[in-house]
Residue, then its C-alpha position, 0 to 999 in steps of 0.5 A: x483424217x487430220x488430228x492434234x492434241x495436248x495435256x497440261x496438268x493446269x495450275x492447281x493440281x500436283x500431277x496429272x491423271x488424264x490421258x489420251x489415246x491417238x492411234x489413226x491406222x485403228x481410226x481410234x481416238x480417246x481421252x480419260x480423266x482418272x480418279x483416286x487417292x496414292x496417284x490411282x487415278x493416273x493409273x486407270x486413266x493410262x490403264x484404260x488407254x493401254x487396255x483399249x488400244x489392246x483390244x482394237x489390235x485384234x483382228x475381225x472385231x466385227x460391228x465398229x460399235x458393238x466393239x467400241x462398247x465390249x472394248x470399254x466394258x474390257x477395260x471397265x474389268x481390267x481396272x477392277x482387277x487391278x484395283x483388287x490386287x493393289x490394295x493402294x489402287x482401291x477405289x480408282x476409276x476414269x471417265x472415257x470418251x472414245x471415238x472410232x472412225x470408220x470412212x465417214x462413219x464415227x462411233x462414239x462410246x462414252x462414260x464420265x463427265x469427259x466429252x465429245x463435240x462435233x464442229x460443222x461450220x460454225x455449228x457445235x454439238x455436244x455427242x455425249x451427256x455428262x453423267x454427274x450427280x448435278x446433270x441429273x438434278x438438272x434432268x428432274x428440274x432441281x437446277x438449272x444448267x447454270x446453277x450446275x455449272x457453278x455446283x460445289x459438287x458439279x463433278x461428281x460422277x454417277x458413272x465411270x470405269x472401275x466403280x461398278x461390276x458392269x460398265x454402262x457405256x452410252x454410244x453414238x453413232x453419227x455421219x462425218x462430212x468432209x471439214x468436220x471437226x470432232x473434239x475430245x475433252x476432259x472436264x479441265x477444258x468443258x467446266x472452264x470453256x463453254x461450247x460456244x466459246x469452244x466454236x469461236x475460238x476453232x473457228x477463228x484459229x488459222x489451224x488446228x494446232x493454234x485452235x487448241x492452244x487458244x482453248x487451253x489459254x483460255x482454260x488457263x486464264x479461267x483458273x486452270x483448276x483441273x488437268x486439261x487434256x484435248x484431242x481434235x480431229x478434222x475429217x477430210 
């Protein structure tokens, strides 16, 4: 497995809350968009990583997926406490999207609006659903997938880490061939980029560290309204 990755706080925000998680010998790989006031949101954000990270160095964790979850439902409680004790860190919380690689097996667990991709060939699949307010209008006919690209309120969330006592983790599974790409990424990257302009620019990059510097130029170029943070793996 082959990988590379960047984060950029864009051009309009102070600071940024997003973060990522790169850890190959555990085949684990994460990216987290944090929200709240008082910088909370860079707080949970990098929280949720380090809590994640903690729980996969244990040892006989036992099914890859049922651990993905229970280790994003760890961290679901662990950003809870936190915010609980702080009274400046109330109401913070984080997307994740995470990945475990098992062989050629991949799990994917996920809540937010950050998302995962799988890239065969010239072929790209969106892994995870967003779970945002305006997603759900488009699933009841209320909007149209590109009146919620444009929404007001296209990034509010239904779901996240830290903003409910019981997580609700959507999980994948799915088989990697060799060549195939996955990528991580916040909503910095996928509310600027659409996925087809995402497949075209990895697949004429001459590599996988160009490829992702030309989706955050082109994030950039966009605006760069929010932090961008991605990750791209390549299965061998």
């Amino acid at each position: 497995m082959k990988w590379t990755q960047v984060t950029h706080t864009g051009l309009v925000r102070p600071n940024n809350e997003d973060a990522f998680l790169i850890e190959p010998a555990l085949g684990l790989f994460a990216v987290a968009d944090g929200m709240g006031g008082h910088r909370a949101g860079e707080v949970a954000s990098h929280q949720a990583m380090d809590r994640l990270q903690l729980y996969f160095r244990q040892p006989d964790l036992g099914d890859p997926g049922e651990s993905l979850v229970a280790a994003m439902e760890a961290v679901n409680t662990s950003i809870l406490a936190a915010a609980e004790a702080n009274r400046a860190w109330q109401g913070m919380g984080t997307t994740l999207t995470a990945c475990l690689v098992r062989g050629s097996d991949l799990w994917v667990g996920h809540i937010g609006d950050s998302r995962a991709y799988l890239l065969r060939g010239t072929e790209i699949e969106q892994l995870t659903e967003d779970h945002t307010w305006v997603l759900e209008l488009v699933k009841n006919g209320q909007l149209t997938n590109e009146e919620a690209r444009c929404h007001p309120r296209r990034n509010m969330l239904v779901r996240a880490l830290g903003t409910a006592a019981t997580a609700q983790v959507d999980l994948r599974h799915t088989g990697l061939m060799g060549g195939d790409r996955v990528l991580l990424c916040t909503d910095g990257l996928s509310n600027q980029v659409t996925s087809t302009e995402i497949s075209a620019i990895l697949a004429g990059a001459p590599d996988m560290e160009a490829g992702v510097g030309q989706l955050l130029g082109r994030a950039l170029e966009q605006g760069g309204l929010d932090n961008i943070t991605i990750v791209l793996l390549e299965a061998e």
